[in-house]
N, C-alpha and C positions, 0 to 999 in steps of 0.2 A: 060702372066700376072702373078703377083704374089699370091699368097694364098689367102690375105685377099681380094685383088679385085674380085677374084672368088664369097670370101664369101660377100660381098658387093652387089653381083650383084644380086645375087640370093637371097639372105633374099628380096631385093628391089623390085626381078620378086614377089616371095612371099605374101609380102604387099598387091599389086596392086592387088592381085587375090582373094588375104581375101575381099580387096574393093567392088571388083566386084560383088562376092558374097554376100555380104550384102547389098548392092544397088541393085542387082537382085533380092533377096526374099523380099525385101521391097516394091517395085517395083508396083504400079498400087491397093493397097492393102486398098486405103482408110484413111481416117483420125479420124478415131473414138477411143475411150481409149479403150474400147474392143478389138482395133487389138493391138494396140500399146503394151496395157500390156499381154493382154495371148494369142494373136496371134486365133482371135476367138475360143477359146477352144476346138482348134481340132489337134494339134500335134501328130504326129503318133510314133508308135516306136521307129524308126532309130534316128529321130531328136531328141525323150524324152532321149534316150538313151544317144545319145552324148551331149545333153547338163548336163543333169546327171555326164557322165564323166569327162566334164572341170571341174567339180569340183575336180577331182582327175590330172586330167593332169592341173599343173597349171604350174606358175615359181615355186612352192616349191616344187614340184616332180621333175620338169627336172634338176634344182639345188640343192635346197635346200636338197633333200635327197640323192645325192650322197655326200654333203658339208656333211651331218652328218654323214654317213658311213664312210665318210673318218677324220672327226672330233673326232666322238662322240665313233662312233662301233657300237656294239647291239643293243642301246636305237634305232637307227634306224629304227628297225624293225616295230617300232609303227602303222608306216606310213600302213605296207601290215594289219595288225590286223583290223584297225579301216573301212579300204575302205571294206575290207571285209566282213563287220560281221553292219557296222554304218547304212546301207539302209535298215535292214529286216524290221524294225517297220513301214516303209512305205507301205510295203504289206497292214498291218492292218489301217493305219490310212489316209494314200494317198487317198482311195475311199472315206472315209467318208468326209475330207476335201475339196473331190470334188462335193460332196451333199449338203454340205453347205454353198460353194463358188458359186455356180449354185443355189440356192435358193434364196441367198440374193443380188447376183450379187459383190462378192468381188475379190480382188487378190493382196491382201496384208497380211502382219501377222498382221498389225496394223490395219486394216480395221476387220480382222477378229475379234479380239480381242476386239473392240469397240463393234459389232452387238451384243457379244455374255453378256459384261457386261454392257455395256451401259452407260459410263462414258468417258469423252473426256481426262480425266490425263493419260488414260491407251495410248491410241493409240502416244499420244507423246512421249512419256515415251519409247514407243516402238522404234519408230522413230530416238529418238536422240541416244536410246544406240546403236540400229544399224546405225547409221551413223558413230560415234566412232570405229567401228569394221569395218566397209564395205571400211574407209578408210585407216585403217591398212591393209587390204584384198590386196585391190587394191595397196596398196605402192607396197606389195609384188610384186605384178604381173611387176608392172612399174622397178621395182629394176632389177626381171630377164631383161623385155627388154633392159633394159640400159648396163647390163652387159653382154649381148649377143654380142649387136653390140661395145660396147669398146672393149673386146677381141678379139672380132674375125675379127677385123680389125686394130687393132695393134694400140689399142688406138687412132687411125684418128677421128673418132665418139665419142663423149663427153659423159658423163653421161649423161646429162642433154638434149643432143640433142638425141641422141637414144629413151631415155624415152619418147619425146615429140612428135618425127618419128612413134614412134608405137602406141603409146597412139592415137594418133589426128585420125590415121585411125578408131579403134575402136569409137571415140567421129561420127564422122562423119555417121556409119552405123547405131549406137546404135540409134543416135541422129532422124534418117531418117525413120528407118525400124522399130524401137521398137523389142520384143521377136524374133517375125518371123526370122529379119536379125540377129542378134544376134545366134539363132538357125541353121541355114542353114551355116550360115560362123564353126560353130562347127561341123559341119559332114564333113566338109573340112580337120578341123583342127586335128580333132579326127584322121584321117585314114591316116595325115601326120605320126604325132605323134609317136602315135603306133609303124610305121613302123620304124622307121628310131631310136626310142628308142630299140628296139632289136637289130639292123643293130649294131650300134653303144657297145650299152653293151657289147656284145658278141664279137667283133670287140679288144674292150678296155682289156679285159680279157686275148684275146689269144695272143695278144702283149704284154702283160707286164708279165703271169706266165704261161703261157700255158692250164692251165685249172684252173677249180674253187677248184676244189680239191687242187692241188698245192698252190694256191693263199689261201685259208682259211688255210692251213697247216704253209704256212709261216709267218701269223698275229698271230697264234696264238702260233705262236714261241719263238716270235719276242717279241709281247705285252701281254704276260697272264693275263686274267681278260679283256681282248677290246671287247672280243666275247662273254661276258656272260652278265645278267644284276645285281648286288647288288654284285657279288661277289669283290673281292681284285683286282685293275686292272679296274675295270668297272668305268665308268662316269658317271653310275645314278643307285640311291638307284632303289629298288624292290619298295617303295613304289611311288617314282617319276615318274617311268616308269608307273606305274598300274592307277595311276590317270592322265597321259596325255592321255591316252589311253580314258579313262572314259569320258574327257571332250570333245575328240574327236567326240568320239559314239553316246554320249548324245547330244552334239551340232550339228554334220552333215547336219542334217535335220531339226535344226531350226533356219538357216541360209535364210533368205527370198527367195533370186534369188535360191534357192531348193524348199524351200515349197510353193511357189509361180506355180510350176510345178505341183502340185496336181489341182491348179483350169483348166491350162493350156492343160491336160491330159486324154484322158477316163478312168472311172476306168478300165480297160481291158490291158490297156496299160501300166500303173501304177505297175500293177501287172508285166506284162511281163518283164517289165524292173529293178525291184527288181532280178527277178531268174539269166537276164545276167550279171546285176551290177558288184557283186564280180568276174568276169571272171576280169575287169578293172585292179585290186589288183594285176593278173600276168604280167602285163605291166611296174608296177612298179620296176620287180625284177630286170630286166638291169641297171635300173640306178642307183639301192643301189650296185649291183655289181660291176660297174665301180666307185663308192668311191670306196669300199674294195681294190678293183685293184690298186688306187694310194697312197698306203700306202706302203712305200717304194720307189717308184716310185719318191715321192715326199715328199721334208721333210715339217715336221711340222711349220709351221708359215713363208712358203716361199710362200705363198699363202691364199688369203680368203676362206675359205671353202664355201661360197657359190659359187665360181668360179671354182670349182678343173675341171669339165668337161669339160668345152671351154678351159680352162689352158691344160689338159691332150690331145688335141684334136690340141693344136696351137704351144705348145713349148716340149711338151713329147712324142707323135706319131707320129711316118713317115706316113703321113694319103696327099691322095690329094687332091687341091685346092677345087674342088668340093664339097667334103666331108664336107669339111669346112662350107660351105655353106647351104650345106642341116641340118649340127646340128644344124647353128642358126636360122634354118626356122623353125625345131621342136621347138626349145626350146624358140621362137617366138611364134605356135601357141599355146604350153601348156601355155606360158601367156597370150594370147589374148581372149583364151577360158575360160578360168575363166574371165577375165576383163570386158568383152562385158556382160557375164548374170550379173554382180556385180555393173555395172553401171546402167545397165536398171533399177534391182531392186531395185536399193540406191535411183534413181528417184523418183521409185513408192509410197518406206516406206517415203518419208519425203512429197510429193506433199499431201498423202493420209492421212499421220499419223500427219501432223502438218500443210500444208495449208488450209486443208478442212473441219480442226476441228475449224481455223480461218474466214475461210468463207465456210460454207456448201453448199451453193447453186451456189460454182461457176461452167461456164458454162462449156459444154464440150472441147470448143475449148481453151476455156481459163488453162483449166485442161492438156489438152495434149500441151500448146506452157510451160508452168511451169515445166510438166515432162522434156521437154526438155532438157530447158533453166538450169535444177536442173544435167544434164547427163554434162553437163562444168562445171559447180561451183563445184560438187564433184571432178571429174580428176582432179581438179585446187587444192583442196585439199592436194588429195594423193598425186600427182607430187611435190608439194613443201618438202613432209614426202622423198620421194625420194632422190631427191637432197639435200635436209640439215638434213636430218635423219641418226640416223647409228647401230640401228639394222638391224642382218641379216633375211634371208627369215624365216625361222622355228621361231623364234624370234615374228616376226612381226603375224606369223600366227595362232603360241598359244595364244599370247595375244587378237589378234582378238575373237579365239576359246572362249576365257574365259566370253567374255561379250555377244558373242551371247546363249552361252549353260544356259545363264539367262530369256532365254526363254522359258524354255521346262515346268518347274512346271505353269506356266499360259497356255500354249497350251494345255497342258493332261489334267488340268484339267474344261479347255474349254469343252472338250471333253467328261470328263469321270467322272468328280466331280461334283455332282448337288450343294455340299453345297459351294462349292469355288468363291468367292465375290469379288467385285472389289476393296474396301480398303486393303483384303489381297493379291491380286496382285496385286496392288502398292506399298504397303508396303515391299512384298518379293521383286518384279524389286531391288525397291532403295536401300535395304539393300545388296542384292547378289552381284550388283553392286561396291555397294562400297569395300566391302571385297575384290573383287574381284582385282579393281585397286587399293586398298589400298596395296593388297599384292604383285600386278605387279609392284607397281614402287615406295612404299615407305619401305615395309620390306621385310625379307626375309620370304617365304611361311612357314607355322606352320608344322613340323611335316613333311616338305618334299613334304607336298601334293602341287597339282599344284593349283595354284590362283584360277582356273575355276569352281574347286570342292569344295575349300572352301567358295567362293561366292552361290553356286547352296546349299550347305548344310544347309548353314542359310536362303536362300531363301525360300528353301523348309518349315523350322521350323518356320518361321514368318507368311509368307503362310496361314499354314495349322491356328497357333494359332490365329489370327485375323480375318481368315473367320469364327470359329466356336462363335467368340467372336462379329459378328455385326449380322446384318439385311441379313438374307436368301434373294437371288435372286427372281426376276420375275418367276414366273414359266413359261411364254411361251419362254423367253429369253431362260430356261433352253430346254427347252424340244425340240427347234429349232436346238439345236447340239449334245446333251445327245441323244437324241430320235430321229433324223434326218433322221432315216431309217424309223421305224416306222409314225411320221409325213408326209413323203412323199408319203411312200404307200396309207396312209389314205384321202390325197389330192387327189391322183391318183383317189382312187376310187369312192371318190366324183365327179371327174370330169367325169368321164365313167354314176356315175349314171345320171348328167345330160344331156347329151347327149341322 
């Protein structure tokens, strides 16, 4: 058999097994929107962990960041900074999230965000910008699978048909099993992943320079200024670099299918999986090392840089048929694993943040056929951003970054600001917003900084100036999530004294 058939065969056993898995953990589970969306709130470690991870193992790690070490250079590095350092604030704010996700009965950012100001513009408002962004997410993810299976079968498999091949599996279990399947198919994927990005990295390195020493030796031989960031040589200022980093950080966590894991989570487990989180970050390093590896290897613009790995793997390494097959199974489940939590959640934010602010009272069953019914209409979405779209993976996923990291000033201070109101979080959404896509796609960024930060800067400034300028909140509204701890307690102890 020839190489690609290997890798055909095998990305295809692949599939069938991700299938199963998510048809298996769905499996006998009930029809209720409590299992559907947080999988009754009892996810343990392992599975919190790995679906935590797909957020890091997507298609923009398995491509997209060797595409920029081999593109870009340094600014590369971004990617290890932000997995590492983006999950701590979950320590602190994970448990609270899950005290008041369990009190009020929520598992949305836009449910949340209604309960706490109590205004229906807010939860839409929520809804649509994360729909905007969740289908940039997912193009992402669809982009790698299509590019997996076009190269690594010599072009026999279409864009358009790969994307549609891996996509429909993920529609099908998301669609059936909700969180649970979704979750279970990612501890599959997670311990693919992992492995076979080391195998590989490491693999790619000693083929092409013999060691990393060698290989960093002759880049920066070669190309002075590739391997630093602002200097002469470099591809991105210090201040470009410092603020995607920033939007990274800040956004991480207020991405829904993540904060959505806080109601889904104990706090016990929340925590445990913040301390293993950044271990994720070392998984990363194989694949920024195998770009740096095809710099020379490979020349410049004889290739798409999100492709350089299955490129380096099909037409630059004496690698066998097998092999073949096993990269596009990784670099399948690091898209699948992001895909699967990003649909379920895109579900949740638009059923919960825009149909149920249209119709409040509808039923449960009618709620969970809508979730569905909303897990196709989006893929149908991003699949067409796929195939007629032509930004790359990094591209598609800052941009995304940029409109979700417009949530964080309304979350914190959901949270943490009693005086913070709901015409100034509306006010800042649509203003942060706009800056934001205003600088994405109509000028160039002010000053270098990245779109994300300057939509979050003025968000922040509107914000703040319009909540101190209207009508102070409910006080029990506030005290429900400001005070969450203590309100509970005090619940608690009321209920003991009756008893």
């Amino acid at each position: 058999m020839q190489h690609w058939q290997y890798a055909l065969i095998i990305m295809l056993a692949y599939l069938a097994i991700a299938l199963f898995i998510g048809l298996w953990a769905g499996k006998g589970r009930g029809g209720s929107v409590n299992e559907f969306a947080v999988a009754g709130r009892s996810l343990g470690i392992l599975v919190t962990a790995c679906l935590m991870g797909g957020a890091v193992f997507s298609a923009f790690s398995f491509l997209g960041a060797p595409g920029w070490a081999f593109d870009r250079g340094a600014p590369a590095y971004y990617i290890i900074v932000y997995t590492a350092f983006g999950i701590l604030p979950w320590y602190i704010i994970g448990p609270k999230i899950r005290k008041i996700g369990h009190r009020y009965d929520l598992y949305t950012v836009s449910g949340f965000l209604f309960e706490r100001f109590r205004n229906k513009t807010i939860p839409i408002l929520i809804a649509i910008i994360a729909l905007f962004a969740f289908v940039q997410y997912l193009a992402t993810q669809m982009k790698g699978m299509a590019y997996i299976f076009n190269i690594m079968t010599d072009g026999r498999v279409p864009i358009w048909l790969g994307a549609l091949a891996a996509y429909g599996i993920v529609v099908i279990y998301v669609a059936t099993g909700g969180l649970r399947a979704a979750a279970w198919s990612d501890v599959f994927q997670a311990i693919l992943m992992v492995v076979i990005s080391w195998v590989v990295g490491i693999a790619v390195v000693m083929q092409l320079h013999g060691s990393t020493t060698a290989m960093f030796s002759s880049i920066a031989r070669e190309r002075p200024g590739f391997l630093e960031i602002g200097a002469e040589g470099s591809t991105m200022s210090a201040t470009a670099y410092t603020t995607t980093i920033l939007v990274s950080l800040i956004g991480i966590l207020m991405w829904p299918h993540l904060f959505s894991k806080s109601y889904s989570s104990r706090p016990i487990t929340i925590k445990r999986t913040v301390l293993i989180y950044p271990v994720f970050a070392l998984f990363l390093i194989p694949l920024l090392l195998a770009g740096f590896a095809a710099i020379g290897a490979v020349q410049s613009g004889e290739v798409v840089p999100d492709e350089i790995l299955p490129h380096l793997i099909t037409n630059v390494l004496q690698m066998p048929g097998w092999l073949y097959g096993l990269v596009g199974a990784g670099a399948l489940a690091a898209a699948m694993s992001s895909a699967d939590a990003i649909t379920h959640s895109a579900s949740m934010e638009f059923t919960n943040g825009v149909v149920h602010q249209i119709k409040p009272n509808m039923p449960e069953q009618r709620t969970l056929v809508t979730m569905r019914t909303a897990v196709v209409v989006i893929g149908g979405a991003a699949y067409l951003i796929t195939v007629f779209g032509g930004q790359g993976l990094i591209a598609l996923l800052l941009g995304a970054y940029g409109s979700i990291v417009q949530f964080a000033p309304a979350v914190y201070s959901a949270l943490y600001w009693r005086r913070a109101t709901a015409p100034g979080v509306i006010a800042g959404l649509l203003i942060g917003a706009f800056v934001n896509y205003y600088y994405q796609f109509v000028a160039e960024p002010l000053l270098e900084i990245n779109p994300g930060i300057l939509g979050l800067i003025a968000n922040v400034i509107v914000m703040v100036g319009i909540s101190f300028a209207t009508k102070p909140p409910a006080i029990d509204a506030v005290e429900g999530f400001v005070d969450v701890d203590k309100v509970t307690a005090e619940e608690g102890t009321a209920a003991a004294n009756v008893k």
